[in-house]
LOMAR-274764 format. One line per 8 residues: their letters; for each residue x negated, y negated, z of C-alpha. Coordinates in Angstrom, 1 decimal, decimal comma. Each point is the difference from the previous one (the first is absolute). Layout:
N
a = X:Y:Z | ... $
//
This chain:
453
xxxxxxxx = -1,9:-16,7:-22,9 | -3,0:3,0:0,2 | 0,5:2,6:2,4 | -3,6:-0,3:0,6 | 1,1:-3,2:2,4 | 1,5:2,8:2,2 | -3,1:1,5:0,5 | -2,0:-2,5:-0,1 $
xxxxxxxx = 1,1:-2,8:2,2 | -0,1:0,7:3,6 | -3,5:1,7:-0,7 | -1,1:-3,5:-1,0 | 2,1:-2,2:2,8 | -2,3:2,8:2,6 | -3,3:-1,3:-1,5 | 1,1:-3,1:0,9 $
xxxxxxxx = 1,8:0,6:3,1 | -2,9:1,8:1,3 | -2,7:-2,9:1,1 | 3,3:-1,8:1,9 | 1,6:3,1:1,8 | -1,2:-1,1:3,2 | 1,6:-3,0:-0,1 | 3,7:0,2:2,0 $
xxxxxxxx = 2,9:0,7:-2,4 | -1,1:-1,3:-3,0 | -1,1:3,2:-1,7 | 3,0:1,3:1,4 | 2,3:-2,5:-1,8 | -1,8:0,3:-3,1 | -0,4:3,6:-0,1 | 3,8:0,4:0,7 $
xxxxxxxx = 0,6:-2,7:-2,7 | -1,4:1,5:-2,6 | 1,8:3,3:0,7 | 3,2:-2,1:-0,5 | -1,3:-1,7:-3,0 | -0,9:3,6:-1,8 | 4,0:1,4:1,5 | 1,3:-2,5:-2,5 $
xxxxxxxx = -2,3:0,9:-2,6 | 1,3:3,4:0,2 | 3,3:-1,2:-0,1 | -0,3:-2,3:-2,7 | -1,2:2,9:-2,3 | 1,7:1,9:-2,6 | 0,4:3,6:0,7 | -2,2:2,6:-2,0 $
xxxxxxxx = -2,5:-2,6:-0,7 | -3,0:1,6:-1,4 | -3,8:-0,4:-0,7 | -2,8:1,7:-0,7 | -3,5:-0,3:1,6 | -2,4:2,0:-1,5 | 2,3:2,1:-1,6 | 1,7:1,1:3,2 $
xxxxxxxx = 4,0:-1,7:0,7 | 1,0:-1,9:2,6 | 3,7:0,1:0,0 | 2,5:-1,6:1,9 | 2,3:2,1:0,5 | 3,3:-0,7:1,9 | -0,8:1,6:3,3 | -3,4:-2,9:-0,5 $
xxxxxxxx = 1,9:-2,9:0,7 | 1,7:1,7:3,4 | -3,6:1,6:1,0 | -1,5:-3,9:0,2 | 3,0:-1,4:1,6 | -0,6:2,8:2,6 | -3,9:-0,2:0,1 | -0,3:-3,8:0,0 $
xxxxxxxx = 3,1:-0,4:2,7 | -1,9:2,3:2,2 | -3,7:-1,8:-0,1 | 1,4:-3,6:0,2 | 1,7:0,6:3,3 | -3,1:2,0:1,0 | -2,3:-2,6:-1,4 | 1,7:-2,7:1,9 $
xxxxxxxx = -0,2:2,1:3,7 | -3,4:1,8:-0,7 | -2,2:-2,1:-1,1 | -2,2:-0,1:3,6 | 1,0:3,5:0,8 | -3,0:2,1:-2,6 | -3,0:-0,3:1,5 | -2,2:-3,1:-1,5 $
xxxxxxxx = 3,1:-1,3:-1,2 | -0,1:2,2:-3,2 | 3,5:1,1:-0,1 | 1,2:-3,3:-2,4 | -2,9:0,7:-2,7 | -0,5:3,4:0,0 | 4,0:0,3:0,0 | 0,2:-1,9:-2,9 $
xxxxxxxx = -2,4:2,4:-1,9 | 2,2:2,9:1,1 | 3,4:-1,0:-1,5 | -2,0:-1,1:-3,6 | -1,5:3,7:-0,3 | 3,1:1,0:1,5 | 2,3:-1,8:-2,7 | -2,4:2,0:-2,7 $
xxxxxxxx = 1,0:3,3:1,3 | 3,9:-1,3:-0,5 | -0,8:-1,0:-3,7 | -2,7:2,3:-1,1 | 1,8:3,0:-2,0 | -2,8:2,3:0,1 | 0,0:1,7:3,4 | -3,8:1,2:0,8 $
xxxxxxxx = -0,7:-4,2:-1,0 | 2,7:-0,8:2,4 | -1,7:3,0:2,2 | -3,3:-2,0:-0,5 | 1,7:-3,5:1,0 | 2,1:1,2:3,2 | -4,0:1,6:0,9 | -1,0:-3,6:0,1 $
xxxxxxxx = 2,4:-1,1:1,8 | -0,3:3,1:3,0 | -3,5:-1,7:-0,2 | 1,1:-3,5:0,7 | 2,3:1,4:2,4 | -2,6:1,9:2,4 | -2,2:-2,8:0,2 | 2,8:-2,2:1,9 $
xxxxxxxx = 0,5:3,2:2,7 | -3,5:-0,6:2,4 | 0,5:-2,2:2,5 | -1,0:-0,1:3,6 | 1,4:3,4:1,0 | -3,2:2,5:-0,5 | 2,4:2,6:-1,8 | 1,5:-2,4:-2,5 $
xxxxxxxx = -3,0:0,4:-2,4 | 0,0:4,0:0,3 | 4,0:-0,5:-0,9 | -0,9:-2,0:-3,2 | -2,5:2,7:-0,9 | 2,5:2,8:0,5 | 2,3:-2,3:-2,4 | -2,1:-0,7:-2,4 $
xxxxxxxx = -1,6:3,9:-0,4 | 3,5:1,8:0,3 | 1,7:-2,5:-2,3 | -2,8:0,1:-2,8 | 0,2:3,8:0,1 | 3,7:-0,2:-0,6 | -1,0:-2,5:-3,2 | -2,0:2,2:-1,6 $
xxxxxxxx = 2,6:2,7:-1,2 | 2,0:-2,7:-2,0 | -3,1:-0,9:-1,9 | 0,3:3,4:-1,4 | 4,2:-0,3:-0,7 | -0,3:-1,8:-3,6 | -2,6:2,8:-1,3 | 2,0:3,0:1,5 $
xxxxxxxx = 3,1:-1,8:-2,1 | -1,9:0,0:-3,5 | -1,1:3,5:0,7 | 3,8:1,1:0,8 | 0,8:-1,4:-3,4 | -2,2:1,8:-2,1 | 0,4:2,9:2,0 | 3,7:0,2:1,6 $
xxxxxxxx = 0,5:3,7:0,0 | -3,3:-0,5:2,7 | 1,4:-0,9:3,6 | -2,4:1,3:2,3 | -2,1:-3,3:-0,3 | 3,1:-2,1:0,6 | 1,5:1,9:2,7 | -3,9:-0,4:1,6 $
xxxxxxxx = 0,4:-3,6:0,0 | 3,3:-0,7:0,6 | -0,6:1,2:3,5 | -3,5:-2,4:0,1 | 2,2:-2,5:-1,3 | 3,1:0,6:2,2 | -2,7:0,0:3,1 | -1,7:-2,8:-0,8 $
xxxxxxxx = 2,9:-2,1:-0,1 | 1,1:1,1:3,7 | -3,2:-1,0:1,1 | 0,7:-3,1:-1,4 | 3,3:-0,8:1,3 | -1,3:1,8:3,5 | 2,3:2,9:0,1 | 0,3:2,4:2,7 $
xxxxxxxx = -2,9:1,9:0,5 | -2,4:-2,5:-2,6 | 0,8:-3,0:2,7 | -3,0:0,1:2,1 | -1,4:-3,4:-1,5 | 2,9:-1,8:1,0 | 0,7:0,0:3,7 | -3,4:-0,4:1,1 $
xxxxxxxx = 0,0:-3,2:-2,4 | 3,3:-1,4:2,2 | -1,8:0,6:3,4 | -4,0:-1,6:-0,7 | 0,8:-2,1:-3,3 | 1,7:-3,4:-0,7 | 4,0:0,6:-0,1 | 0,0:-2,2:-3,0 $
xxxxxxxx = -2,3:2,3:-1,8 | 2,4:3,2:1,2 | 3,5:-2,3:-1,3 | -1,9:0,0:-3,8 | -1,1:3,7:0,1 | 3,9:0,5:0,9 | 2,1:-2,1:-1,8 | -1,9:-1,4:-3,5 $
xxxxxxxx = -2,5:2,6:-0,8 | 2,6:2,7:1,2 | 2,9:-0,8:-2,5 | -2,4:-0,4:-2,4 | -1,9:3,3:0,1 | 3,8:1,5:0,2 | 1,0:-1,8:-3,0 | -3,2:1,7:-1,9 $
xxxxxxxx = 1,1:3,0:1,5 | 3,7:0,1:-2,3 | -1,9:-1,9:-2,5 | -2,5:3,4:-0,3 | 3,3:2,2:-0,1 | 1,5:-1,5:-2,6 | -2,9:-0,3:-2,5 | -1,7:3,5:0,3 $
xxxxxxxx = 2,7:2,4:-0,5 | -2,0:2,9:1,3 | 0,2:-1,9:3,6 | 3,6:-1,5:0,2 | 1,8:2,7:-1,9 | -0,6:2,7:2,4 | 2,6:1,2:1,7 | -1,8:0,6:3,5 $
xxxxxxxx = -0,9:-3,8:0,1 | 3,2:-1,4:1,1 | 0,3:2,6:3,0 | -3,1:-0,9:0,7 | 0,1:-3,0:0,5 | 3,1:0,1:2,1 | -1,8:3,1:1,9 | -3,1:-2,2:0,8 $
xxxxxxxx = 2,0:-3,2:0,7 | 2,2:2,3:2,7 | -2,8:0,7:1,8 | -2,1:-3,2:-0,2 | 2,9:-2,1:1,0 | 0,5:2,3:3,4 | -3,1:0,9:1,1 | -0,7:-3,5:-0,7 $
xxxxxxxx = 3,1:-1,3:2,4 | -1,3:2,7:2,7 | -3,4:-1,5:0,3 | 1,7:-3,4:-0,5 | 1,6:0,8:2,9 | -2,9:1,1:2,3 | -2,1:-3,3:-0,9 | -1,2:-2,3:2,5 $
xxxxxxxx = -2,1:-1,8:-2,0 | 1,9:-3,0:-2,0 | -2,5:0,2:-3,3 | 1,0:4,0:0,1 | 3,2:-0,3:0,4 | 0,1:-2,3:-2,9 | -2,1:2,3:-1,9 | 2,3:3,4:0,5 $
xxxxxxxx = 3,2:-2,2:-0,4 | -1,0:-0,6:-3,4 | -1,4:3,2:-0,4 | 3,8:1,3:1,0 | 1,6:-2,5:-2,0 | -1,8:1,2:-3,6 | 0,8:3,3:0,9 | 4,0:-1,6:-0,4 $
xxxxxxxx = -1,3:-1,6:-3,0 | -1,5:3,5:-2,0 | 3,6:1,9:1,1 | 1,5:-2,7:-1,5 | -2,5:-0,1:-2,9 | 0,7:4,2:-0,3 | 3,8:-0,4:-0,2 | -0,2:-2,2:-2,5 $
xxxxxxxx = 2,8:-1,9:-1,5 | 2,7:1,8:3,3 | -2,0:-2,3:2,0 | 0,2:-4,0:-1,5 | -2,4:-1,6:-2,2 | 1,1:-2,9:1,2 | -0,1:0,8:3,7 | -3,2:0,9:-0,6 $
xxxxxxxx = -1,7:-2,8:-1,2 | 1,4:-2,1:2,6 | -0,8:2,7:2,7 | -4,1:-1,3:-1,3 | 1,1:-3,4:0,4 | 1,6:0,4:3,5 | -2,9:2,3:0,7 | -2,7:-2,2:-1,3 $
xxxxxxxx = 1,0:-3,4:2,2 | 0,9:2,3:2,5 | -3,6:0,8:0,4 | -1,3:-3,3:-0,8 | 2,3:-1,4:3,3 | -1,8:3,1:2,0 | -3,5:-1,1:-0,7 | 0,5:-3,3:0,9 $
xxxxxxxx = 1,7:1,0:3,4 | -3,1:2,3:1,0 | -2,2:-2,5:-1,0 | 1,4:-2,6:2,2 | 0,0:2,5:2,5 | -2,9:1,1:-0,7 | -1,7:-3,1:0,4 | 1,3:-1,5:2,6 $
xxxxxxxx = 0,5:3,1:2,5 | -3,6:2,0:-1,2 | 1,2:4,1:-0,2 | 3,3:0,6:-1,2 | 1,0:3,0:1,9 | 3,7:0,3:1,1 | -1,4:-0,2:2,9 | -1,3:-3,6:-0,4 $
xxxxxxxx = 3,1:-1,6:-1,0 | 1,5:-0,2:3,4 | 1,6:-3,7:-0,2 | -0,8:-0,7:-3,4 | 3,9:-0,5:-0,7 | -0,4:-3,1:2,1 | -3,2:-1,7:-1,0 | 0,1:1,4:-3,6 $
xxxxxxxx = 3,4:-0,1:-0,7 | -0,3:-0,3:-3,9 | -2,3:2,3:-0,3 | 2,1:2,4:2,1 | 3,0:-0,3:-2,2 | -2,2:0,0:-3,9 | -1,2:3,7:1,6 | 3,1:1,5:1,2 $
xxxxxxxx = 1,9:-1,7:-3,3 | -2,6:1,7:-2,3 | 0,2:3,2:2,1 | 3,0:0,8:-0,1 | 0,3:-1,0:-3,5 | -2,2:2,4:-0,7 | 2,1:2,5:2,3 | 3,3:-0,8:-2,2 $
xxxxxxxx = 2,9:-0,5:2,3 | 3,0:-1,7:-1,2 | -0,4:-4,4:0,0 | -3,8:0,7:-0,8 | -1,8:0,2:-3,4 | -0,4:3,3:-0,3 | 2,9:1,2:0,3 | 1,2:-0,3:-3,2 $
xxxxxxxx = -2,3:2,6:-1,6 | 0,3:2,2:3,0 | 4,2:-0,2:0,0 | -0,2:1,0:-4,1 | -2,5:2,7:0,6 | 2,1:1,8:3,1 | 2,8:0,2:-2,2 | -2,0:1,4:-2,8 $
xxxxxxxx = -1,9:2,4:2,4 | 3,9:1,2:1,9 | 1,1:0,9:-3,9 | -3,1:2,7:-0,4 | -1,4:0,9:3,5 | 1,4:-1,0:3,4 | -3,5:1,2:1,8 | -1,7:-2,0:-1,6 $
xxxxxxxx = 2,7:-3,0:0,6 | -0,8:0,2:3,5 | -3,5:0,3:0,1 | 0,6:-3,0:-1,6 | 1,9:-1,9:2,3 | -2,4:1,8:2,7 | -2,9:-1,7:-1,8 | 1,4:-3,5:0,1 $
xxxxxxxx = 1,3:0,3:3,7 | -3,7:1,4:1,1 | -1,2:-3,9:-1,7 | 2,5:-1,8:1,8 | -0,4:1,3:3,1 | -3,8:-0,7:-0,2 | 0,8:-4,0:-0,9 | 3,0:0,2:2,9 $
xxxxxxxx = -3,1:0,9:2,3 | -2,1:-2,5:-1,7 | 3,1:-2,3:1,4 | 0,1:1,7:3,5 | -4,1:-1,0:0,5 | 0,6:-3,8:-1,3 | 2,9:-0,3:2,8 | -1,9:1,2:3,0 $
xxxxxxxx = -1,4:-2,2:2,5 | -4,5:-0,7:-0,5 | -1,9:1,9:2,3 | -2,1:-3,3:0,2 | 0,3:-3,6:-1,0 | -0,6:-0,6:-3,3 | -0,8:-3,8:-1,5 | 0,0:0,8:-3,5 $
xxxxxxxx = 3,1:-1,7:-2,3 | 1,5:0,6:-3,4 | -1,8:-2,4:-2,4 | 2,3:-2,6:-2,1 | -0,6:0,6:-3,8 | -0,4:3,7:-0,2 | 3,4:0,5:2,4 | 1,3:-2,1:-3,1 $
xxxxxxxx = -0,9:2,1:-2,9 | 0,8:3,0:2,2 | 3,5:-1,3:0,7 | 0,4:-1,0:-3,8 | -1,0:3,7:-0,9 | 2,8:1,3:2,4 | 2,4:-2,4:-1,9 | -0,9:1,6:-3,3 $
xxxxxxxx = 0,3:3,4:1,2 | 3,3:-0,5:1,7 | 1,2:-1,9:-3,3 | -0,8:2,6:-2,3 | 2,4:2,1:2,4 | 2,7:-2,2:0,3 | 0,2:-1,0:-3,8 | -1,3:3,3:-1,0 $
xxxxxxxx = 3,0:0,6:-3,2 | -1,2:-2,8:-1,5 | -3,5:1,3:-0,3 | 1,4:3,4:-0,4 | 1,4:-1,7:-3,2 | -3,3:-1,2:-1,5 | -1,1:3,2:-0,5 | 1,5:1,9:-2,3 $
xxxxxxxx = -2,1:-1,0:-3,0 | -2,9:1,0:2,2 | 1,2:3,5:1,1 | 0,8:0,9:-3,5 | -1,3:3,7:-0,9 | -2,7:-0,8:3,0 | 0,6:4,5:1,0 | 0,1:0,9:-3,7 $
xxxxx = -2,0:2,6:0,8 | -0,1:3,6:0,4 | 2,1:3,0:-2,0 | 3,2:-1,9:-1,0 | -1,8:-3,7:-0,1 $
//
């Protein structure tokens, strides 16, 4: 089968899903469908599968097939919960558009292309954030000018890498864009202090919209990140990026806990949880193979329906009890009880204690982290415990008695999907070996970078 069909199908189910997406469910159900339908392509695939269009590969490459499974997991749940919660009912087509360009970034071997593809797709994105909250549209303009600024330096990368051919004894051009490069990429992925397009987008946009900047687009944009280290050797085989990385991650992760912890704001907190949580995700990425391949990938996979679970719980919140301030969830344990347990699930899966999903990847990565520096092995620990202490207060407001009488009850169907989300979080936790065991083939040489890679 053409990889083209990746790319190529849930464009073409949007165009048709558009002039229906006002009618209930149905685009819903068919949006989430097809997402199934192209998991199973991607599964049915043989690995390193390769064609060319227009003389540019697409390859796909083992890490492909788990990218897809991750990307179309995490907009079928979202498609079947969010299809009424975009404004003009735009989040079902307009989705759809977004994982085709986003499953040409995954293929596409030539990164400023793939730079060009994930630009259309931070296109697609913004135009899902304006709703009725006046600062959602300035949010989706900060989005879409900070993000396209980050873009532009990786158009450059595959012309700076011919010139370092020709010319290796030459590293001042290199060493100029390596650090355009390197930033770029934390603006991407939102790192600590490039993050100021994120939060805002959790507080004034769709949750939906903030659980696909997080979880798909995130992983991806990471994976392009070790897939740029390992092809131009004047990027992943110096020795400062691994310290680096670690360095940066450090400090995302905890300043990111810290102002995790002083949220009040639900769309915030979600925002700086996952801001703290990639910060794990870069240490882990710096250390390398001390920290799991394997945990890793299914730390994205915890991570990613994690997230997914969150956005649904705000939204139902959301919704049904206007603001979502702390301070306006006085009760909701009682008259949104689902709801109430998706968000403190996903929380504090996100927070990593032990019985939850994260803490897997969190348990590995303290161990590795006691071995080389115990300060940092408790700002750890600090970080997490800052998280879920916010969710614990997040539990504390939900449990109090309302200050008035409040009608409003937790609707049928999206309690359901919100309850089935919980179930596949919690499963992934309790049978978590078996997955663990899945991966190998996936993890293989995914850190062969740097000096000694």
């Amino acid at each position: 089968m053409s990889l083209l069909w990746l790319v190529f199908i849930p464009p073409l189910v949007g165009v048709v899903v558009y002039p229906i997406r006002k009618i209930p469910w149905l685009p819903s159900i068919v949006s989430a469908t097809i997402m199934v339908a192209v998991g199973f392509v991607a599964l049915s695939l043989p690995e390193n599968q390769t064609m060319f269009v227009m003389g540019r590969p697409l390859v796909f490459h083992p890490m492909a097939r788990y990218l897809f499974l991750l990307t179309c997991g995490s907009f079928a749940f979202l498609f079947l919960y969010g299809g009424g919660d975009s404004p003009g009912n735009l989040f079902c087509p307009l989705g759809l558009v977004v994982a085709g360009v986003l499953g040409a970034v995954i293929l596409i071997q030539h990164i400023a292309i793939a730079a060009l593809f994930l630009e259309l797709a931070v296109i697609v994105i913004a135009l899902q954030i304006p709703g009725e909250d006046p600062s959602s549209a300035q949010c989706a303009m900060r989005y879409l000018v900070v993000i396209t600024m980050a873009i532009l330096p990786l158009l450059l990368t595959p012309w700076v890498a011919e010139m370092y051919q020709l010319s290796p004894s030459d590293t001042t051009l290199p060493q100029f864009i390596l650090v355009a490069v390197v930033v770029s990429f934390m603006i991407l992925l939102g790192v600590i202090p490039f993050h100021v397009w994120l939060p805002p987008i959790g507080e004034h946009g769709p949750p939906v919209v903030t659980a696909v900047l997080t979880a798909p687009v995130s992983v991806i944009v990471w994976y392009r990140l070790l897939d740029a280290m390992q092809s131009y050797p004047w990027m992943g085989a110096d020795p400062r990026m691994e310290p680096f990385l670690v360095a940066v991650g450090m400090w995302t992760m905890i300043i990111g806990g810290v102002l995790a912890f002083s949220q009040r704001n639900l769309g915030r907190l979600m925002g700086y949880v996952a801001i703290s949580d990639l910060g794990m995700i870069l240490v882990g990425t710096g250390m390398g193979a001390s920290f799991g391949q394997q945990a890793m990938l299914y730390h994205w996979m915890t991570r990613s329906l994690a997230l997914v679970l969150m956005a649904m719980s705000i939204s139902t919140l959301r919704h049904y009890k206007g603001d979502i301030d702390i301070d306006t969830l006085r009760s909701a344990a009682r008259r949104f009880p689902v709801a109430t347990v998706g968000l403190l699930v996903s929380g504090l899966s996100l927070a990593g204690p032990p019985l939850t999903g994260g803490f897997v990847g969190r348990w590995i990565l303290i161990r590795a982290l006691i071995q080389t520096s115990l300060p940092q092995a408790l700002a750890f620990l600090g970080s997490s415990a800052a998280i879920g202490w916010a969710y614990l207060r997040v539990l504390g407001a939900t449990l109090a008695p309302p200050e008035e009488p409040h009608d409003a009850r937790e609707p049928l169907l999206p309690s359901i999907l919100i309850a089935i989300t919980t179930i596949f979080l919690l499963a992934l936790v309790w049978y978590s070996q078996p997955v663990l065991d899945l991966l190998p083939a996936l993890a293989e040489n995914l850190f062969s970078f740097g000096p000694g890679g």
